[in-house]
Backbone as XML, in Angstrom:
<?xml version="1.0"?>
<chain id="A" units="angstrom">
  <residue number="1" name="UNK">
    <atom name="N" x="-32.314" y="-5.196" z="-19.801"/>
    <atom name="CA" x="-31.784" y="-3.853" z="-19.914"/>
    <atom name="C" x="-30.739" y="-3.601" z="-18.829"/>
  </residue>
  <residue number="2" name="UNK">
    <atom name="N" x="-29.683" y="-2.877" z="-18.676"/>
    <atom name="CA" x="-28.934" y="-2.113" z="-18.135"/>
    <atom name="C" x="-29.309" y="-1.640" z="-16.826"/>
  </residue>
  <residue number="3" name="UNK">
    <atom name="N" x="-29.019" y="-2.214" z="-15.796"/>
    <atom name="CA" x="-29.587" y="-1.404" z="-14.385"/>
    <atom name="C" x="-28.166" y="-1.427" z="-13.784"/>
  </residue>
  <residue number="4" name="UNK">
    <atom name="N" x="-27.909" y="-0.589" z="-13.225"/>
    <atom name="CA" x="-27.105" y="-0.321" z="-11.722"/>
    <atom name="C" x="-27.683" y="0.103" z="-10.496"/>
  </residue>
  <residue number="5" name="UNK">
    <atom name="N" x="-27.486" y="-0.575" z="-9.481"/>
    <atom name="CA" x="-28.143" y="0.009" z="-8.491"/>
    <atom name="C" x="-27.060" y="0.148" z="-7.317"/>
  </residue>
  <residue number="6" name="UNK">
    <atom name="N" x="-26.873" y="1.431" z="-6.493"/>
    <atom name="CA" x="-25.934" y="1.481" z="-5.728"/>
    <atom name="C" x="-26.377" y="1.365" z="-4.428"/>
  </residue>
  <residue number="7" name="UNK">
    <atom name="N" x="-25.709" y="1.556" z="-2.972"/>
    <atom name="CA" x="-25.978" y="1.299" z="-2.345"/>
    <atom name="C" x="-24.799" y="1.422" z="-1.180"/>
  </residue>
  <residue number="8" name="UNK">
    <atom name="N" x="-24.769" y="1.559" z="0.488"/>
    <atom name="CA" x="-24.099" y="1.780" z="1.196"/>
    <atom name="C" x="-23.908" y="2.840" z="1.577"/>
  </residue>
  <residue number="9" name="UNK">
    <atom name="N" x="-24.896" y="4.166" z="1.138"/>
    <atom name="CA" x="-24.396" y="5.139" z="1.724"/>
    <atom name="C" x="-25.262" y="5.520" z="2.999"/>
  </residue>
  <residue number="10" name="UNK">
    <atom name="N" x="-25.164" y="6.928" z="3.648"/>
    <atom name="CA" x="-25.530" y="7.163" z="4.568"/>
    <atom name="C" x="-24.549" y="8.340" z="5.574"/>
  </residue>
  <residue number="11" name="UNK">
    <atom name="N" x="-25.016" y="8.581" z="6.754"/>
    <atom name="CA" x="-24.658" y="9.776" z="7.566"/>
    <atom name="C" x="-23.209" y="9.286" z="8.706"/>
  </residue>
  <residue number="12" name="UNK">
    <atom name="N" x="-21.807" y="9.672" z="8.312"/>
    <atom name="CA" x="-20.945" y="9.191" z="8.507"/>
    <atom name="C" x="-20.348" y="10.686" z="9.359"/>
  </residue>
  <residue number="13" name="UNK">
    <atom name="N" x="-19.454" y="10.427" z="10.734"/>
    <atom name="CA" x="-18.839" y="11.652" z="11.030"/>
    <atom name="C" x="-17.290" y="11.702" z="10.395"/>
  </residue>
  <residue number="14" name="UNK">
    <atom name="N" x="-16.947" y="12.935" z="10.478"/>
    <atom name="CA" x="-15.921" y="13.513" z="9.222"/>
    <atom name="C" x="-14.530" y="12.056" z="9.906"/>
  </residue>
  <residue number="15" name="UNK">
    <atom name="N" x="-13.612" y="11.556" z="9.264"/>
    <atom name="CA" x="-12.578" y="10.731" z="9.877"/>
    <atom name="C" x="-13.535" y="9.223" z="9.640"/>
  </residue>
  <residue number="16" name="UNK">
    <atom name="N" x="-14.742" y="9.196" z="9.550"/>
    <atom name="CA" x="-15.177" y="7.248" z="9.713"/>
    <atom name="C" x="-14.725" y="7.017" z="7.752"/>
  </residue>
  <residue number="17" name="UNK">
    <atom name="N" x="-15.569" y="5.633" z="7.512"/>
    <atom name="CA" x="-15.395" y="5.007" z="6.738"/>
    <atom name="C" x="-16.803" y="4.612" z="6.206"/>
  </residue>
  <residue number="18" name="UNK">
    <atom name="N" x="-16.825" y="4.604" z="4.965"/>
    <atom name="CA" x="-18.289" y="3.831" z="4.372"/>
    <atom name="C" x="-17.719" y="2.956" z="3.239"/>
  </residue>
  <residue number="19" name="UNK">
    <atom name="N" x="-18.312" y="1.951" z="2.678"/>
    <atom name="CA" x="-18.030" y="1.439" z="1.669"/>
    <atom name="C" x="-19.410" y="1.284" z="0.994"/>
  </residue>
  <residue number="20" name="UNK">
    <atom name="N" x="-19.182" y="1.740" z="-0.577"/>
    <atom name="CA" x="-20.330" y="1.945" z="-1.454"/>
    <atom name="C" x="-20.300" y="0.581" z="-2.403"/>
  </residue>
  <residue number="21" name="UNK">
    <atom name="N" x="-21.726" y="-0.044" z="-2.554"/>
    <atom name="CA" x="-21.738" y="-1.209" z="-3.631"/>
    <atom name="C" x="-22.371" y="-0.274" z="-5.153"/>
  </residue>
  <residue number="22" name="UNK">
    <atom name="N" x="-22.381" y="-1.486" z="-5.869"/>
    <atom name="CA" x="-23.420" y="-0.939" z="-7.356"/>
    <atom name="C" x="-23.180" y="-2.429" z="-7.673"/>
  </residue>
  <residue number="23" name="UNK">
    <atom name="N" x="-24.678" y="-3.122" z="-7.675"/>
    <atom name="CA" x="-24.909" y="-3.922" z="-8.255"/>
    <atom name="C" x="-25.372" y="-4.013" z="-9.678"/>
  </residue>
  <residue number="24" name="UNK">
    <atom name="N" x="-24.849" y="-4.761" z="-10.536"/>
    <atom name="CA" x="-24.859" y="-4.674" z="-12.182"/>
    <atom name="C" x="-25.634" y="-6.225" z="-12.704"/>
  </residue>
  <residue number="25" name="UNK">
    <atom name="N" x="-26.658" y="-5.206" z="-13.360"/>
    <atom name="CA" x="-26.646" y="-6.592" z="-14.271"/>
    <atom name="C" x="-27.222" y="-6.164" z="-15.556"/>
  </residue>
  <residue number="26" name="UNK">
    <atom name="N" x="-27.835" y="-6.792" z="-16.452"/>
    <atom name="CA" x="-28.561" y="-6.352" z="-18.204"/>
    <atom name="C" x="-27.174" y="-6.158" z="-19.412"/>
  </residue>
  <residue number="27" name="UNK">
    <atom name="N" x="-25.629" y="-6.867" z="-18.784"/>
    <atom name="CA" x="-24.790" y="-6.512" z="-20.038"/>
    <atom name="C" x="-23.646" y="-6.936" z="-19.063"/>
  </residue>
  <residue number="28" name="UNK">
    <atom name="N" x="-22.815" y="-7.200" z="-20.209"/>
    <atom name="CA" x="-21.358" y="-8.138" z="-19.873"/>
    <atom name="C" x="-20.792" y="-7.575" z="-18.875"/>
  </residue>
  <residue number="29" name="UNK">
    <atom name="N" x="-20.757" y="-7.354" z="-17.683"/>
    <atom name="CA" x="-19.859" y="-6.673" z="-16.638"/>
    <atom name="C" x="-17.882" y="-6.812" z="-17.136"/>
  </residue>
  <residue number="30" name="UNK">
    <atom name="N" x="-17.973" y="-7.708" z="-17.089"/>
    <atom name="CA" x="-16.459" y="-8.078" z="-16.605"/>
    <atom name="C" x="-15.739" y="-7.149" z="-17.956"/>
  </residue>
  <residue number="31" name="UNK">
    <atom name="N" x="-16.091" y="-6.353" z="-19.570"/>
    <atom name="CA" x="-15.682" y="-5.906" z="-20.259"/>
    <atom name="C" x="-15.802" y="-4.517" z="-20.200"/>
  </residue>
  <residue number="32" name="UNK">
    <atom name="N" x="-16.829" y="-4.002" z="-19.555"/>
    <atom name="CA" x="-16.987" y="-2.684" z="-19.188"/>
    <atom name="C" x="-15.920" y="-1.618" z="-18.319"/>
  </residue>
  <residue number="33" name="UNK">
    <atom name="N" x="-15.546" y="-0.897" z="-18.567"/>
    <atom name="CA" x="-15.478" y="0.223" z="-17.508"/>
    <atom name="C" x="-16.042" y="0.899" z="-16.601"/>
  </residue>
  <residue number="34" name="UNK">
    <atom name="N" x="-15.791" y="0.664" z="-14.902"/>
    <atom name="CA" x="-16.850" y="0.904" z="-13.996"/>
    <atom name="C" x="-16.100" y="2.360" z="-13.311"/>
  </residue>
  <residue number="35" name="UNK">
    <atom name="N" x="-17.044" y="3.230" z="-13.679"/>
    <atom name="CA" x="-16.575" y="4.693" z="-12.749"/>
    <atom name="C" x="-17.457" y="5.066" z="-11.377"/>
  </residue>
  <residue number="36" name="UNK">
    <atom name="N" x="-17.182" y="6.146" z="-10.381"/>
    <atom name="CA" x="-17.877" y="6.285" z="-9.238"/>
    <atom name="C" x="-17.448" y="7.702" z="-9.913"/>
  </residue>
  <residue number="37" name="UNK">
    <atom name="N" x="-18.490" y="8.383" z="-9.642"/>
    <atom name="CA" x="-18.939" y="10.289" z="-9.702"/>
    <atom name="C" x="-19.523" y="10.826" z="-8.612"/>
  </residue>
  <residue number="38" name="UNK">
    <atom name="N" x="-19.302" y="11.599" z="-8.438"/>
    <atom name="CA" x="-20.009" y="12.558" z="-7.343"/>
    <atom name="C" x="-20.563" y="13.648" z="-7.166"/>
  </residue>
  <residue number="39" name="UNK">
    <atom name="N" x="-21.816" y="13.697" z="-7.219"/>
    <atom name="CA" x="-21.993" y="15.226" z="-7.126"/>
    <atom name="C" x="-22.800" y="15.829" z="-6.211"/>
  </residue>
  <residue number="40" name="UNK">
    <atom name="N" x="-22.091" y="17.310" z="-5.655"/>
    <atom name="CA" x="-22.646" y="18.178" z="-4.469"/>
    <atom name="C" x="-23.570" y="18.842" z="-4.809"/>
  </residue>
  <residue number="41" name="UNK">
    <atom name="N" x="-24.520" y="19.630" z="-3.734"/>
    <atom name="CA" x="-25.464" y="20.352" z="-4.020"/>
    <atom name="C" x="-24.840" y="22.008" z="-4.553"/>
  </residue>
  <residue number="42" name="UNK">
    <atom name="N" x="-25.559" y="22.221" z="-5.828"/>
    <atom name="CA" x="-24.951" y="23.071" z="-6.263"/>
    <atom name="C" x="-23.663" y="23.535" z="-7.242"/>
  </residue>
  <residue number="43" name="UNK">
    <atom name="N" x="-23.116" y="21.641" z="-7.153"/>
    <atom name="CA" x="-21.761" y="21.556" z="-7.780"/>
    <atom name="C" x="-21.971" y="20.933" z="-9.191"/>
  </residue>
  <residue number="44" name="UNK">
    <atom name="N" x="-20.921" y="20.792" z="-10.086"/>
    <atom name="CA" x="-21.070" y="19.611" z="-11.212"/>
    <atom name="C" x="-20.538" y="18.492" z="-10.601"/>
  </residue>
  <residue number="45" name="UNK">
    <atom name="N" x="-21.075" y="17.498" z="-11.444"/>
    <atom name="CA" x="-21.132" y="15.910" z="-11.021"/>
    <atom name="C" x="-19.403" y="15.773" z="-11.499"/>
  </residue>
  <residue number="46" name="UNK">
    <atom name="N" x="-18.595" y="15.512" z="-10.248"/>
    <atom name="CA" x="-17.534" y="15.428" z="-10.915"/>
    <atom name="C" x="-16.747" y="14.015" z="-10.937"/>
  </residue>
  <residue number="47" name="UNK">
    <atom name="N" x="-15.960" y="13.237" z="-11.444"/>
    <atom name="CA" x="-15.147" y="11.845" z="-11.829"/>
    <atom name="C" x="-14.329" y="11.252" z="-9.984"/>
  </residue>
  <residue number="48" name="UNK">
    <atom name="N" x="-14.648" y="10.283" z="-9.356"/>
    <atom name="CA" x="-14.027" y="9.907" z="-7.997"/>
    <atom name="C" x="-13.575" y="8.834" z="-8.829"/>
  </residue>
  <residue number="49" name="UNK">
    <atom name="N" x="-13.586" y="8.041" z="-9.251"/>
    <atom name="CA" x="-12.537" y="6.699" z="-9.310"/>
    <atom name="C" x="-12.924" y="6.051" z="-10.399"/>
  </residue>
  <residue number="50" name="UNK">
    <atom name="N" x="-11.876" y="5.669" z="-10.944"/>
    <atom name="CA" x="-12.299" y="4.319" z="-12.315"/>
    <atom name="C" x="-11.461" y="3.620" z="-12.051"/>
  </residue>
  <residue number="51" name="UNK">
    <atom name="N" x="-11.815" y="2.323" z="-12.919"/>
    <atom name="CA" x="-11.636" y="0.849" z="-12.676"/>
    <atom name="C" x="-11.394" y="0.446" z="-13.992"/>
  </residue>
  <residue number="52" name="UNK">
    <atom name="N" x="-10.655" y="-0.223" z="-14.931"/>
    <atom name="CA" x="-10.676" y="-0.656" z="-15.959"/>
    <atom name="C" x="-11.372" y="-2.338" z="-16.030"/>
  </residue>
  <residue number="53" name="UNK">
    <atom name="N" x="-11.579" y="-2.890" z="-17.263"/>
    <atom name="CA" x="-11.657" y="-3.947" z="-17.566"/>
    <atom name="C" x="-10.393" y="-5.226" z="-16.629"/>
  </residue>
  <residue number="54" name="UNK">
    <atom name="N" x="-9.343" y="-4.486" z="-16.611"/>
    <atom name="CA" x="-8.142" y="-4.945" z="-16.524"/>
    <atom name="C" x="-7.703" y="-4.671" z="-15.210"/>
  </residue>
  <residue number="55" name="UNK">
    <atom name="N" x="-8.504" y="-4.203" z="-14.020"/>
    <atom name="CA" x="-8.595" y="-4.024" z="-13.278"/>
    <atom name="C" x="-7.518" y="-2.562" z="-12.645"/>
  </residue>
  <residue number="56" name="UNK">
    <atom name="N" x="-7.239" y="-2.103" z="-13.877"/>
    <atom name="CA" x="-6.435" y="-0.516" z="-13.474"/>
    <atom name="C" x="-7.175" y="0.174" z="-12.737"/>
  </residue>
  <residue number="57" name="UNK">
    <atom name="N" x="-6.660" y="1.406" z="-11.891"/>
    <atom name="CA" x="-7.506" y="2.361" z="-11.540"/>
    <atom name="C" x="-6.780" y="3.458" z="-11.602"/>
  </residue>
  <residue number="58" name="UNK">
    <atom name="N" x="-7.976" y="4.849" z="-11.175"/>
    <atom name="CA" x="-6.814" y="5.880" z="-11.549"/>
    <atom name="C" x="-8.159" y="6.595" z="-10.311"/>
  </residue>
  <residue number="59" name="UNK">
    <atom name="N" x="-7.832" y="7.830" z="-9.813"/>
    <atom name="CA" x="-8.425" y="8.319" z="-8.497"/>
    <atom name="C" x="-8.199" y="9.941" z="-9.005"/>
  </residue>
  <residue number="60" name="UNK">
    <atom name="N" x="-9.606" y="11.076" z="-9.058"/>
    <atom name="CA" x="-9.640" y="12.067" z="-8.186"/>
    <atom name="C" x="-8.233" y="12.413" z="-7.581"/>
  </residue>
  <residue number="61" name="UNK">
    <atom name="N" x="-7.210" y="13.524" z="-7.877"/>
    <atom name="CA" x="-6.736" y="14.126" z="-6.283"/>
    <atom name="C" x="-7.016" y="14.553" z="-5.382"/>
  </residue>
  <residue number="62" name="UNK">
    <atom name="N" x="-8.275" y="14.788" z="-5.275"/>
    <atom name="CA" x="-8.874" y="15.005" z="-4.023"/>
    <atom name="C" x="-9.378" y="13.474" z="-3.119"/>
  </residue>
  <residue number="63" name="UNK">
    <atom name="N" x="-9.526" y="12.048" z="-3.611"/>
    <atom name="CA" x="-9.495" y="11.015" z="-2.831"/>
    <atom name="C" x="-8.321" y="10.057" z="-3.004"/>
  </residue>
  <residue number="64" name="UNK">
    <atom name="N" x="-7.357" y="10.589" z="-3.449"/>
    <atom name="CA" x="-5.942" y="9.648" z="-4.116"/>
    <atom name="C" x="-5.577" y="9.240" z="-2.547"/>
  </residue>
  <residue number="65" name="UNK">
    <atom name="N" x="-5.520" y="8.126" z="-1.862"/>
    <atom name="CA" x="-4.867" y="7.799" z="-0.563"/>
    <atom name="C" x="-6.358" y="7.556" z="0.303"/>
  </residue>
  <residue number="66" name="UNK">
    <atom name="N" x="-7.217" y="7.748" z="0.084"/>
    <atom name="CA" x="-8.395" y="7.350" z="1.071"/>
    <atom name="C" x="-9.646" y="7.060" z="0.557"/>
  </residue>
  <residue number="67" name="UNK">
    <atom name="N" x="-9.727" y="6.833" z="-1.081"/>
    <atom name="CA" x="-10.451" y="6.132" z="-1.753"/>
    <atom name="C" x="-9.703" y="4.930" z="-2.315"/>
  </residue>
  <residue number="68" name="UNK">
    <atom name="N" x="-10.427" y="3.812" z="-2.437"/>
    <atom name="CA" x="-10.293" y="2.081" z="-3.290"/>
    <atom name="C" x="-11.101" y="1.916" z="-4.119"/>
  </residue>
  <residue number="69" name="UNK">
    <atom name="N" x="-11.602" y="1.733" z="-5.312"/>
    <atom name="CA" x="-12.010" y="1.188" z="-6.570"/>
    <atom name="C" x="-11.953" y="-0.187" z="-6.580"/>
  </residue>
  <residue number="70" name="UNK">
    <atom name="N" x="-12.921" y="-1.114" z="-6.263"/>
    <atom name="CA" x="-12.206" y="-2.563" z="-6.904"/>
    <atom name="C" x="-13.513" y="-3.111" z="-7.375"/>
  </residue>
  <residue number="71" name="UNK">
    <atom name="N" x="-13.680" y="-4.177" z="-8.041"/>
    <atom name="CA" x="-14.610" y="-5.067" z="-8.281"/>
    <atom name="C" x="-14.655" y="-6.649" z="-8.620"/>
  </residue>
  <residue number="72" name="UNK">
    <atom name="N" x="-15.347" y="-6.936" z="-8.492"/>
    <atom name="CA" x="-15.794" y="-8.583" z="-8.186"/>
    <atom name="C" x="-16.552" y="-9.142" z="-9.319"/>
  </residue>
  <residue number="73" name="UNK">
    <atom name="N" x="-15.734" y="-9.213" z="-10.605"/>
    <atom name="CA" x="-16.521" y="-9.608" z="-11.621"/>
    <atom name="C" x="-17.510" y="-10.841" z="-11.476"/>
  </residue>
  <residue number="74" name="UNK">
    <atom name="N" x="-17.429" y="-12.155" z="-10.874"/>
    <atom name="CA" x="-17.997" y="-12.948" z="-10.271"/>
    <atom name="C" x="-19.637" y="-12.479" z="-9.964"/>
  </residue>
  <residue number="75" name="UNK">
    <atom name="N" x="-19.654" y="-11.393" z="-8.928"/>
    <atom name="CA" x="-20.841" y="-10.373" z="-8.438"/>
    <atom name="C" x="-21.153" y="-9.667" z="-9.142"/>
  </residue>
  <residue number="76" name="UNK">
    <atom name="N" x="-20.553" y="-9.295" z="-10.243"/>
    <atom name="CA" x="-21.336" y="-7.840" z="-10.956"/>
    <atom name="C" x="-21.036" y="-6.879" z="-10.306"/>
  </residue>
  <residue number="77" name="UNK">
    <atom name="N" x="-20.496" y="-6.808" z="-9.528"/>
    <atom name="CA" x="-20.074" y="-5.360" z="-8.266"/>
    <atom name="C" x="-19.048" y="-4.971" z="-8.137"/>
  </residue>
  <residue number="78" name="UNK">
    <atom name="N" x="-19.108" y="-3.579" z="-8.211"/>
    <atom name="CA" x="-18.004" y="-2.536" z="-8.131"/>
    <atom name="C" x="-18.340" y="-1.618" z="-7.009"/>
  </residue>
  <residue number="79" name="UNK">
    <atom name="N" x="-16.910" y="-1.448" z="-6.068"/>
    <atom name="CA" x="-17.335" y="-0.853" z="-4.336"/>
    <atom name="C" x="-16.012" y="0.088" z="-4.641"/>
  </residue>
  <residue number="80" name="UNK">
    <atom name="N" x="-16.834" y="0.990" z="-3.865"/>
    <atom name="CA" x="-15.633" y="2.249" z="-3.325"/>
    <atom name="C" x="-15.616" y="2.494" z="-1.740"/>
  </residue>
  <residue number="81" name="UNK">
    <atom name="N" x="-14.428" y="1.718" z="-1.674"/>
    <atom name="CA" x="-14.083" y="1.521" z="0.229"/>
    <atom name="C" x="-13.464" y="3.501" z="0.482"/>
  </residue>
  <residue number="82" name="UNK">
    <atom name="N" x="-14.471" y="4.105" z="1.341"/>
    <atom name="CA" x="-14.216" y="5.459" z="1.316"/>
    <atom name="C" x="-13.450" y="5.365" z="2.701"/>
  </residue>
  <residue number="83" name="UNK">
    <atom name="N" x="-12.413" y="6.074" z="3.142"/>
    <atom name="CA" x="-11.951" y="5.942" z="4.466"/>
    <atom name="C" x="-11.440" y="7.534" z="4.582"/>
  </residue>
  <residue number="84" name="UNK">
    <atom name="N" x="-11.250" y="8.068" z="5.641"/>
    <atom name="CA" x="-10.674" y="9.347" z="6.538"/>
    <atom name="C" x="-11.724" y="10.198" z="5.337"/>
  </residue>
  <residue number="85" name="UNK">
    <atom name="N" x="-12.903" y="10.179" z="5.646"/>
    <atom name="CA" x="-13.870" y="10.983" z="5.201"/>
    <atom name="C" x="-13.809" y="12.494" z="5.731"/>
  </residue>
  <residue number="86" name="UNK">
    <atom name="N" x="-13.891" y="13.472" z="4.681"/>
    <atom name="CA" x="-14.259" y="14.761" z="5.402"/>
    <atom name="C" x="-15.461" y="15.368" z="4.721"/>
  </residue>
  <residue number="87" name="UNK">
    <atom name="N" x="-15.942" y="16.623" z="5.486"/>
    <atom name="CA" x="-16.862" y="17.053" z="5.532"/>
    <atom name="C" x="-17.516" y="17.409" z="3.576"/>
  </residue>
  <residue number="88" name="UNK">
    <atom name="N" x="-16.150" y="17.465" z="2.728"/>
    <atom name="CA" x="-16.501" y="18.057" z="1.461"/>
    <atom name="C" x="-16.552" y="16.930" z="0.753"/>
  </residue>
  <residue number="89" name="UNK">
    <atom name="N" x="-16.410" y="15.658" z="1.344"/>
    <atom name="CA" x="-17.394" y="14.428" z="0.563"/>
    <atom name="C" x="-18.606" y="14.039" z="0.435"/>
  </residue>
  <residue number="90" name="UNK">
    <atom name="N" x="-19.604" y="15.139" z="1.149"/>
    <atom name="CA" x="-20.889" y="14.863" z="1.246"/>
    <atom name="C" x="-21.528" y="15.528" z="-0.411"/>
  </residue>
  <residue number="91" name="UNK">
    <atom name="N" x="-22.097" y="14.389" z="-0.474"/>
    <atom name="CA" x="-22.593" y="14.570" z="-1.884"/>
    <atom name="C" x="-23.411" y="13.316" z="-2.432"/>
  </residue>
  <residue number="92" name="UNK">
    <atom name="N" x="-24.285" y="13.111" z="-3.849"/>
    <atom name="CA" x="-24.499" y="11.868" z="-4.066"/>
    <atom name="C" x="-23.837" y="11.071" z="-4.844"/>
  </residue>
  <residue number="93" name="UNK">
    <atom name="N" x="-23.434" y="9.996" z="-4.583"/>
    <atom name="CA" x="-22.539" y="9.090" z="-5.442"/>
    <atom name="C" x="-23.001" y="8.303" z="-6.644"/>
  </residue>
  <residue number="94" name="UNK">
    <atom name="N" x="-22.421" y="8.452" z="-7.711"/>
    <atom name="CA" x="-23.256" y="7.833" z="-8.771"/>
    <atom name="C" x="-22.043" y="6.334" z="-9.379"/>
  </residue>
  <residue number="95" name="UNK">
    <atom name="N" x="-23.082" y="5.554" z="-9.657"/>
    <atom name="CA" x="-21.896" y="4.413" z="-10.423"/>
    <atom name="C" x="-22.170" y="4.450" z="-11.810"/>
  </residue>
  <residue number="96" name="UNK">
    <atom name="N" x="-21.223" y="4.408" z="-12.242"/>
    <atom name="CA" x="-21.551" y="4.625" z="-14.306"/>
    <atom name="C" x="-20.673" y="3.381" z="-14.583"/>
  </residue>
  <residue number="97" name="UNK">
    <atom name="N" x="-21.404" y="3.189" z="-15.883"/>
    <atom name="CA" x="-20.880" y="2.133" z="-16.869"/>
    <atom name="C" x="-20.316" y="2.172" z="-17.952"/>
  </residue>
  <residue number="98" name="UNK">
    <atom name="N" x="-19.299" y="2.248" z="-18.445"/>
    <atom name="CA" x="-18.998" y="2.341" z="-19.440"/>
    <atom name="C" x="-18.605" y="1.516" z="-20.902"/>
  </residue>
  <residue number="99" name="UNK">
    <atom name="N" x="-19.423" y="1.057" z="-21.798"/>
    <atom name="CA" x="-19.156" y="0.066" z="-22.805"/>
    <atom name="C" x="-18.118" y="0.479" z="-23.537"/>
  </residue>
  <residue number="100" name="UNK">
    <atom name="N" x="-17.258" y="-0.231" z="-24.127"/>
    <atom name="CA" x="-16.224" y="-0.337" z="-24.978"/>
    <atom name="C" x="-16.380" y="-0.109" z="-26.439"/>
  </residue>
  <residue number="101" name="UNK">
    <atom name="N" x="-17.923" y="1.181" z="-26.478"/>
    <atom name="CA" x="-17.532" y="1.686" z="-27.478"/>
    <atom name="C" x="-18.430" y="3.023" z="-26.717"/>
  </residue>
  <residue number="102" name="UNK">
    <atom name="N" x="-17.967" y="3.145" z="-25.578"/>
    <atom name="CA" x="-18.092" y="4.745" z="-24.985"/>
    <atom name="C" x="-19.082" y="4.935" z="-24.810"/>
  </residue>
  <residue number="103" name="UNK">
    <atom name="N" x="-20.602" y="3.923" z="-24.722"/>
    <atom name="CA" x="-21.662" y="4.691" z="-23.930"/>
    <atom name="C" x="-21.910" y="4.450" z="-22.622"/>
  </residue>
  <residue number="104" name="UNK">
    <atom name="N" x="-22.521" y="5.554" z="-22.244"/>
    <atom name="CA" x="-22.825" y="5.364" z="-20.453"/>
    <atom name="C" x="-23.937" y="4.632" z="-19.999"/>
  </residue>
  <residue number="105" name="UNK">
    <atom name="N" x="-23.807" y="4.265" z="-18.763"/>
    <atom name="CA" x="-25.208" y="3.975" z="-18.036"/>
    <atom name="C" x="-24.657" y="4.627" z="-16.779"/>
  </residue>
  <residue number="106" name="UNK">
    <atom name="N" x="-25.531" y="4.385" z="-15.832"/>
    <atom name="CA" x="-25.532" y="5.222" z="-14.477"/>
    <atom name="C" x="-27.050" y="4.645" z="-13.953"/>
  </residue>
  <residue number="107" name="UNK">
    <atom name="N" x="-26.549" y="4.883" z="-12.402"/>
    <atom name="CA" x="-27.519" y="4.341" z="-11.517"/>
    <atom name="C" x="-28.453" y="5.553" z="-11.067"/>
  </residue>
  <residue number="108" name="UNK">
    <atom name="N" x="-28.784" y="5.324" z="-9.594"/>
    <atom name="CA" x="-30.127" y="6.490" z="-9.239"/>
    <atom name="C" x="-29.128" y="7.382" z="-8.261"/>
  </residue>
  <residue number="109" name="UNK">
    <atom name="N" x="-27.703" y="6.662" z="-7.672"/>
    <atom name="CA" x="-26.983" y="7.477" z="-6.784"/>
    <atom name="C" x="-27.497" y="7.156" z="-5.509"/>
  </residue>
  <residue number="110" name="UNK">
    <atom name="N" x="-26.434" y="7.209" z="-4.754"/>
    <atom name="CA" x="-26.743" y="6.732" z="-3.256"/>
    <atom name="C" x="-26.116" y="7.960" z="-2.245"/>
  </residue>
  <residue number="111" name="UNK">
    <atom name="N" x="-27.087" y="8.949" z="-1.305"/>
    <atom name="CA" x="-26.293" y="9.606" z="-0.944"/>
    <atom name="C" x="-25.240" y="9.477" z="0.551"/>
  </residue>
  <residue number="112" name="UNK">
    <atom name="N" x="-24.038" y="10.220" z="0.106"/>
    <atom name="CA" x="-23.198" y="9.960" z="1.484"/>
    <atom name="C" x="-23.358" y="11.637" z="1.926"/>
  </residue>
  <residue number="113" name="UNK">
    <atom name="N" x="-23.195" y="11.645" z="3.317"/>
    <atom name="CA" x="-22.985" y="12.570" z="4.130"/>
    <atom name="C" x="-22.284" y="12.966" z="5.366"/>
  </residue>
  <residue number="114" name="UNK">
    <atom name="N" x="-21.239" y="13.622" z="5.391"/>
    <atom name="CA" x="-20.150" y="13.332" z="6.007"/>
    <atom name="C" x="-20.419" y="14.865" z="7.335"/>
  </residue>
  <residue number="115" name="UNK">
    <atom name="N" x="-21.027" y="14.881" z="8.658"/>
    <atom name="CA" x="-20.947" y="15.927" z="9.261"/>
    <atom name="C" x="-21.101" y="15.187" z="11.088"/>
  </residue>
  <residue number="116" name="UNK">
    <atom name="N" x="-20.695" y="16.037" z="11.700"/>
    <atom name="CA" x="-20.658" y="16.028" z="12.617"/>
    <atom name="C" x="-21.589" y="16.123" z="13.853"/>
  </residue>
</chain>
């Protein structure tokens, strides 16, 4: 079956760096579409970064310049290198999957927290 499991987060001050994993396995990685979501307390879960099959990406304007998307088909893993973190990135990060005929999977979320 379908698991993602993420991983790397944790209590970061506003300006550091974290980098998030999601390990994949139960289905073809390398054809999928791998997204990172985020969601705050109180907020909707909203879209941080995708990754195509083809290795495109497209970014949030709110992390365009201090978020990276990449993955390691080899590993099954897709990382979001987070850098010049601020305080309104604290939230939990989710990794989703997307099959090439549009259904999701998603992990348990790993939370980041960005304060001082």
């Amino acid at each position: 079956q379908v698991e993602l499991v993420e991983s790397g987060g944790g209590l970061v001050q506003p300006g550091g760096s974290l980098r998030l994993a999601c390990a994949a396995s139960g289905f073809t990685f390398s054809i999928y579409t791998m997204k990172w979501r985020r969601q705050a307390p109180g907020k909707e879960r909203e879209l941080v970064a995708v990754i195509g099959d083809s290795g495109s990406t497209n970014y949030a304007d709110s992390v365009k310049g201090r978020f990276t998307i990449s993955r390691d088909n080899d590993k099954n893993t897709v990382y979001l290198q987070m850098n010049s973190l601020k305080p309104e990135d604290t939230a939990v990060y989710y990794c989703y999957a997307t099959s090439p005929w549009n259904r999701d999977y998603w992990g348990q979320g790993t939370q980041v927290t960005v304060s001082s």
